[in-house]
N, C-alpha and C positions, 0 to 999 in steps of 0.2 A: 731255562735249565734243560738240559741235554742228556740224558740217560743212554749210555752205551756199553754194551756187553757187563753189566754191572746188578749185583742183587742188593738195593736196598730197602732198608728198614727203617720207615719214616715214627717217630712216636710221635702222632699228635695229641695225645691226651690232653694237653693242655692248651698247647696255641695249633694251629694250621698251617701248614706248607702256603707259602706265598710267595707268587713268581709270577713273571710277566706272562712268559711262556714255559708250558710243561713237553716237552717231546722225549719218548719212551721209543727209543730202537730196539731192533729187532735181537733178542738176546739179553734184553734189560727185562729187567723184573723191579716194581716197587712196590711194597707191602707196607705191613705195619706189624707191632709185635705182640704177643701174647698178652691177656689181661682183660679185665672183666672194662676197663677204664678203655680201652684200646680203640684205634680208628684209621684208619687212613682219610685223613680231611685235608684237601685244598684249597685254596682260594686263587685262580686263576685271572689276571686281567687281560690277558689274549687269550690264544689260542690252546687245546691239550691235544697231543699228536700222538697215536700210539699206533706204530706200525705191524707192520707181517710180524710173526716172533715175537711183540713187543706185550710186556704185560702190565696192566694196573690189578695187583690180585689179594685174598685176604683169604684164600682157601683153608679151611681149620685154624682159622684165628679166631673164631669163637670161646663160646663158653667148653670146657672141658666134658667128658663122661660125664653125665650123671650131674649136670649143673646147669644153671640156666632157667628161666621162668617155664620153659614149655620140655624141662629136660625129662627124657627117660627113667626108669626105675633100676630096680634088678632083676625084669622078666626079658631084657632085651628088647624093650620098646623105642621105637625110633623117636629122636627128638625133634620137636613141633616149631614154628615159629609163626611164617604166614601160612600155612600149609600145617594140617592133623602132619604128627605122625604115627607110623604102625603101631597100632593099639596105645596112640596115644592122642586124644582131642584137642589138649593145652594150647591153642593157639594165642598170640598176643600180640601186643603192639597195634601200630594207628595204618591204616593202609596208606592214605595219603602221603605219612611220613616216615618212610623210612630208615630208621636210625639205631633199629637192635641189634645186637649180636646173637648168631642164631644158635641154640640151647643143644647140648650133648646126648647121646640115646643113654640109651641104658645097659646095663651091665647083663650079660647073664654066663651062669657056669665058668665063672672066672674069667672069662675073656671082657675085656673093656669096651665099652661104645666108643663110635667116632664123636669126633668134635665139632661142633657148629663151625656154620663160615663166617665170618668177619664182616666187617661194617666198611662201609667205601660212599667218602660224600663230595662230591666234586661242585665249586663253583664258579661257570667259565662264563668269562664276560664274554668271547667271542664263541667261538665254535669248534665243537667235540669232532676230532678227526680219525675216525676208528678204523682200524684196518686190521688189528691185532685182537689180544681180549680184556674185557674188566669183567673179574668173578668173584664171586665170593661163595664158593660149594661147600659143603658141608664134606667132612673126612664120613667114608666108609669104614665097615667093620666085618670082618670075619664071623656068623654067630653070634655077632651082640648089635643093641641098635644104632643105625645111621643119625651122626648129625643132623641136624638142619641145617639148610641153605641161611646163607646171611641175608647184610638190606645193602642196595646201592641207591643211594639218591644221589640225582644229577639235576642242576639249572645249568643251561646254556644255551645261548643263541640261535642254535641251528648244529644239527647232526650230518654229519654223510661219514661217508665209507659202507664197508661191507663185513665189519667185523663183530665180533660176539658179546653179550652180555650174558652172564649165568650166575645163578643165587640159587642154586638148585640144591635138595639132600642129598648126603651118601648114601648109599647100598648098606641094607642089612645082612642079606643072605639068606640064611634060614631063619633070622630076626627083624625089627619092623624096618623098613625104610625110615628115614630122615624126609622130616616133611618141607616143602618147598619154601622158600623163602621170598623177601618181596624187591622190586625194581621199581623206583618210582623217576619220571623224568618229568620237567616242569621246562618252560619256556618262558619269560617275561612276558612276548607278547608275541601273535601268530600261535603255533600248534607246535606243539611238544617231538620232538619226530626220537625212532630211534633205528640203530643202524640198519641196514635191510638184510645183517647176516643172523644169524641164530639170537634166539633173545628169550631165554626160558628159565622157569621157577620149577622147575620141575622134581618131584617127588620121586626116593630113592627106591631102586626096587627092592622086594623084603618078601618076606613072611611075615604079616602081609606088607605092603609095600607101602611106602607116605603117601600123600596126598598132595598136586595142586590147588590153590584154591583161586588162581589167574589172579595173582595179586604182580600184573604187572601194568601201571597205571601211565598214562601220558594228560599232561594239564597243562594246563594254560594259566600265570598267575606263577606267584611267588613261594618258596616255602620257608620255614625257620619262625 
């Protein structure tokens, strides 16, 4: 399957994308869509290609404001997942596994928190070919709290390119950051590698700001 100058919206809620080969050109974007149920899940028997421009993404496909296992309140607290967020501790989920959708901040003085990021699970019998991005960021807010970053879990064969990974929180502003989210990559056998471009869980800046907690893991071994 061939993705070209095209935005689509996979639902796997139920079953998983399955194709020989996935290749994402530059200008394509594939996600998934709103819903506590929601994922982008493949099941890959070759290769997944995502070039320059090209996106696998899940960016505020999370849990909404104020929702979510590690969500915000009404003081503008940022939403938590793998990572605190600002003035919020609720962290959850398995480090090993990651398969949450990351939880919404909080509300304050009527402005809405961001949305967590979105779940992205890839399973590639051959080898992940990155050159573009897979994220799952948490939505920013204005005065209320940041998302949480989502989860990406990956098994495949062997990595290269030079392209991005992020699972990271939005920005709060004068309210908490959204706290980092988790990236976990697995290998059958050999060493888990992942691409040599940016690859970060990074916590949103805020009043005060979310929190990393380097939940980005590489293994050796199976997951599911």
């Amino acid at each position: 399957m061939t993705l070209n100058n095209v935005l689509l919206v996979f639902d796997c809620a139920l079953n998983p994308l399955r194709v020989g080969d996935l290749t994402v050109m530059g200008g394509a974007t594939a996600t998934h869509p709103y819903g506590s149920l929601a994922s982008f899940a493949a099941e890959v028997g070759g290769n997944v290609t995502i070039n320059v421009g090209g996106y696998i993404e899940a960016n505020d496909r999370g849990y909404p404001q104020k929702t979510g296992p590690g969500a915000g309140g009404s003081n503008g607290e940022g939403g938590a997942y793998g990572g605190a967020g600002g003035m919020n501790p609720n962290v959850y989920g398995v480090r090993e596994c990651s398969q949450d959708l990351g939880s919404g901040g909080g509300d304050r003085s009527g402005t809405s928190g961001g949305a967590g990021g979105g779940r992205i699970c890839m399973l590639i019998g051959g080898t992940l070919n990155i050159a573009g991005s897979t994220r799952a960021n948490g939505n920013g807010a204005s005065g209320a709290g940041g998302g949480s970053g989502g989860s990406i879990l990956l098994r495949t064969a062997g990595v290269s390119g030079a392209g991005t990974i992020y699972a990271s929180g939005g920005a709060g502003g004068s309210a908490g950051g959204g706290g980092g989210g988790r990236i976990a990559s697995y290998s059958p056998s050999g060493t888990a590698r992942l691409p040599t471009g940016t690859v970060a869980v990074g916590g949103g800046s805020g009043t005060p700001a979310g929190f990393e907690r380097n939940d980005i893991r590489r293994r050796r071994g199976h997951f599911g």
